[in-house]
C-alpha positions as CSV (number, residue, x, y, z in Angstrom):
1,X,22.3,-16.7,10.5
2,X,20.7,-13.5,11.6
3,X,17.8,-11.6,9.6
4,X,18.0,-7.8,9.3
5,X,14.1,-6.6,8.6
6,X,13.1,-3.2,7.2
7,X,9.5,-2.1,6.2
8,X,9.0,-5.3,3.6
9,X,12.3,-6.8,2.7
10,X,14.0,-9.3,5.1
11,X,17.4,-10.3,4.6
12,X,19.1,-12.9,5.7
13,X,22.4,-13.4,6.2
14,X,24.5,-15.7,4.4
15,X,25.4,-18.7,7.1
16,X,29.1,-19.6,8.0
17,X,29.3,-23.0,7.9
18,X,27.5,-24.2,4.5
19,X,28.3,-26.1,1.5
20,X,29.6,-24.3,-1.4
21,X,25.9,-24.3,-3.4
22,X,24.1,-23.2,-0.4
23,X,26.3,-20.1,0.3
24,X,26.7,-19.2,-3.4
25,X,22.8,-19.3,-3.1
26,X,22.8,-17.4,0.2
27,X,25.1,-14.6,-0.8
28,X,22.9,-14.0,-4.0
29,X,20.2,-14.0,-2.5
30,X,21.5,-11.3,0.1
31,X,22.5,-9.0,-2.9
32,X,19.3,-9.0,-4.7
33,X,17.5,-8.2,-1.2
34,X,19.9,-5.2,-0.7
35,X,19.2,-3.3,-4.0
36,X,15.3,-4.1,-2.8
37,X,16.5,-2.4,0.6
38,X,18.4,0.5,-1.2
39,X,15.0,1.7,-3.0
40,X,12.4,1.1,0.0
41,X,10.3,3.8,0.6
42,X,11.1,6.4,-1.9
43,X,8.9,7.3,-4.7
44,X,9.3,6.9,-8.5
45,X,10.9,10.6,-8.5
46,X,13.4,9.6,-6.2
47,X,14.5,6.8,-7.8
48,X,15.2,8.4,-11.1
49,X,17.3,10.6,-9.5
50,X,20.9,10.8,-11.0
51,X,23.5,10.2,-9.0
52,X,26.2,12.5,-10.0
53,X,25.7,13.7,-13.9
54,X,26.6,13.5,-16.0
55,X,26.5,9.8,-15.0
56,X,22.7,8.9,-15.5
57,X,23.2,5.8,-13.1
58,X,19.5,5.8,-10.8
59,X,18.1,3.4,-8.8
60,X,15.2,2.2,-10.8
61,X,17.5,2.0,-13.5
62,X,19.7,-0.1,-11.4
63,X,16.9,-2.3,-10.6
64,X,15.7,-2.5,-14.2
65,X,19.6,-3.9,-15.4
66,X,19.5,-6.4,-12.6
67,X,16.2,-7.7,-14.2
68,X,17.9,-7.4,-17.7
69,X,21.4,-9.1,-16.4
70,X,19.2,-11.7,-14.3
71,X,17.6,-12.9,-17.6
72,X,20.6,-12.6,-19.4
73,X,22.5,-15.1,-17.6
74,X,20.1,-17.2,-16.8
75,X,17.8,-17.6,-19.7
76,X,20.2,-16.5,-22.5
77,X,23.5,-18.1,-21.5
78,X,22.6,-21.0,-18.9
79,X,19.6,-22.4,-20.5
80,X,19.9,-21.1,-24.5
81,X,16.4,-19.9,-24.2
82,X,15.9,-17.1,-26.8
83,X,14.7,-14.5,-24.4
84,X,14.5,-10.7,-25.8
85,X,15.9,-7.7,-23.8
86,X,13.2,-6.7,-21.5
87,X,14.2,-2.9,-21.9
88,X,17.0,-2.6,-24.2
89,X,16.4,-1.3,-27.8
90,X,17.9,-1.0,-30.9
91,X,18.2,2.8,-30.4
92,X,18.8,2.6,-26.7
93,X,21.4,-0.4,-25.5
94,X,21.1,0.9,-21.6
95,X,17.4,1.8,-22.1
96,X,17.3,-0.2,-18.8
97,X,19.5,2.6,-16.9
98,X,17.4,5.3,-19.1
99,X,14.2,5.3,-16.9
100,X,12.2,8.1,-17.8
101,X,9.0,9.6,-16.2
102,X,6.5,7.1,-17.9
103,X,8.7,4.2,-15.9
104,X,7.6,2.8,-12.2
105,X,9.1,1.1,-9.7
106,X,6.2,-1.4,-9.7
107,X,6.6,-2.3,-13.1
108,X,10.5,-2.8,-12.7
109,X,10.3,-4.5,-9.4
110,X,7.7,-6.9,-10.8
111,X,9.9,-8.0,-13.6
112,X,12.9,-8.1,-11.6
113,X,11.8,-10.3,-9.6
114,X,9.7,-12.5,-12.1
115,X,13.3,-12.8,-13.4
116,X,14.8,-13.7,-10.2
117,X,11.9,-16.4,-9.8
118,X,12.6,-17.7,-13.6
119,X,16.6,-17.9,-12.3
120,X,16.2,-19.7,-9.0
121,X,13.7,-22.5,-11.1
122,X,16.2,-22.7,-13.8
123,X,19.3,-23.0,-11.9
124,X,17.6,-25.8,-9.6
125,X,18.6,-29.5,-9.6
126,X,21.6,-28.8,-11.8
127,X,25.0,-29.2,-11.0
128,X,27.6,-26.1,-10.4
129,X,29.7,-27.8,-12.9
130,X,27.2,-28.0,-15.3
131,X,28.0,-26.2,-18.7
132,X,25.8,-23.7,-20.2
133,X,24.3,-24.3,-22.8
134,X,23.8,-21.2,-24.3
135,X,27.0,-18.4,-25.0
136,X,27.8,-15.5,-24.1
137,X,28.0,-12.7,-26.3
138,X,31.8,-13.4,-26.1
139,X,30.6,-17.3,-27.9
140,X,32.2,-18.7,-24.1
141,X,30.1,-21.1,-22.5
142,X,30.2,-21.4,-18.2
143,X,29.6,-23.4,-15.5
144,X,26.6,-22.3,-13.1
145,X,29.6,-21.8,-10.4
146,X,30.4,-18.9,-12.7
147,X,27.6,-17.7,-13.3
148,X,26.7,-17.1,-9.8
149,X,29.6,-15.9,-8.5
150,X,29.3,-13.3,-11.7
151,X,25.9,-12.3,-10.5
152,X,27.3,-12.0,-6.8
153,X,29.4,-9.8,-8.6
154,X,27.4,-7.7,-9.8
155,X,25.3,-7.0,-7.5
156,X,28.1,-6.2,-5.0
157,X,29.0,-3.9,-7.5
158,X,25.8,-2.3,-8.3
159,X,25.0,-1.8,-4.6
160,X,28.0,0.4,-4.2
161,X,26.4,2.4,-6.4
162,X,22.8,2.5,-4.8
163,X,24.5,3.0,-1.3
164,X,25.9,6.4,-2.8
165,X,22.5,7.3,-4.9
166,X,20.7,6.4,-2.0
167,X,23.0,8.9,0.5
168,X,22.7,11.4,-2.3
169,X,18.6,11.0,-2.5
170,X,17.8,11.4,1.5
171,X,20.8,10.8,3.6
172,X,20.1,7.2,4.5
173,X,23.3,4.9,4.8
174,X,23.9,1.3,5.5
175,X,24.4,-2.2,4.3
C-alpha cells in the first residue's frame, strides 16, 4: 500500500491482496479521504461555490450530504437508531446541498466526521451478512456488505463531482 499526503489528509491506498472486509473498509476509507482532499485549502467562499447553475451542487454541500448519507445508513438503516436529519428540513429536503453564508466548513467537517467515527464503531464486530435492522425508506432491510459497497458508491460518485467543482474553483486536478 502506498500513502499519498497533502497538507493534512493522508490517504492510503486500498491494499491488493486483502480479505473481502478489509478492502471494503479500505476502499471507504479512501473515498471519504478524497472529498477531504477535494476541499483542502480553500476557504468557506470557495466551497460554496456552484458548480455549473443552475445546479447548486458545492463542495461543502457535498461534504454536508456525506455526513447526512453517513448517518443515514449507518444509524437509521444498520442499527434502527432514530437519528434526525442533521441538516435536512421540512421546508428544505437538500438543505444539506443548500449551504448558505452562515454555513462553515468547520462545522460540516466536524460532523462529517463525528458521523464517520459513529459508522466505523457501529459497523465493528458485525458480520457483512448481518441484516439491518432498521429499513430503508424503501421498508428493504440490507446486509452491511451492501451497505458499504453503497457508500463506496457514493462517494465514487460524489467525488466526480468535487473533482469538476474543484477544477472549476482554482484549476487543481487529481485523484
Amino acid at each position: 500500500m502506498t500513502t499519498e499526503k497533502t497538507a493534512s489528509v493522508p490517504r492510503v491506498d486500498p491494499g491488493t491482496t486483502t480479505g473481502e472486509r478489509e478492502a471494503l473498509e479500505q476502499w471507504l476509507d479512501f473515498h471519504r479521504v478524497t472529498l477531504a482532499m477535494k476541499c483542502e485549502g480553500l476557504d468557506d467562499a470557495q466551497l460554496r461555490t456552484l458548480s455549473a447553475p443552475p445546479s447548486d451542487l458545492n463542495l461543502l454541500g457535498l461534504v454536508r450530504h456525506m455526513a447526512e448519507v453517513e448517518r443515514g445508513w449507518f444509524r437509521r438503516v444498520l442499527v434502527g437508531e432514530d437519528a434526525p436529519w442533521i441538516y435536512a428540513t421540512q421546508d428544505d429536503n437538500d438543505r444539506d446541498i443548500h449551504a448558505t453564508d452562515e454555513d462553515t466548513y468547520a462545522e460540516a467537517h466536524a460532523t462529517w466526521q463525528a458521523e464517520i467515527a459513529h459508522a466505523r464503531t457501529l459497523a465493528a464486530g458485525r458480520d457483512l451478512d448481518d441484516l439491518s435492522v432498521g429499513e430503508h425508506r424503501s421498508g428493504e432491510r440490507f446486509n452491511l456488505r451492501w451497505i458499504y459497497l453503497h457508500m463506496i458508491e457514493e462517494y465514487a460518485r460524489h467525488n466526480g463531482h468535487a473533482d469538476l467543482i474543484r477544477e472549476r474553483i482554482d484549476g487543481a486536478t487529481g485523484d
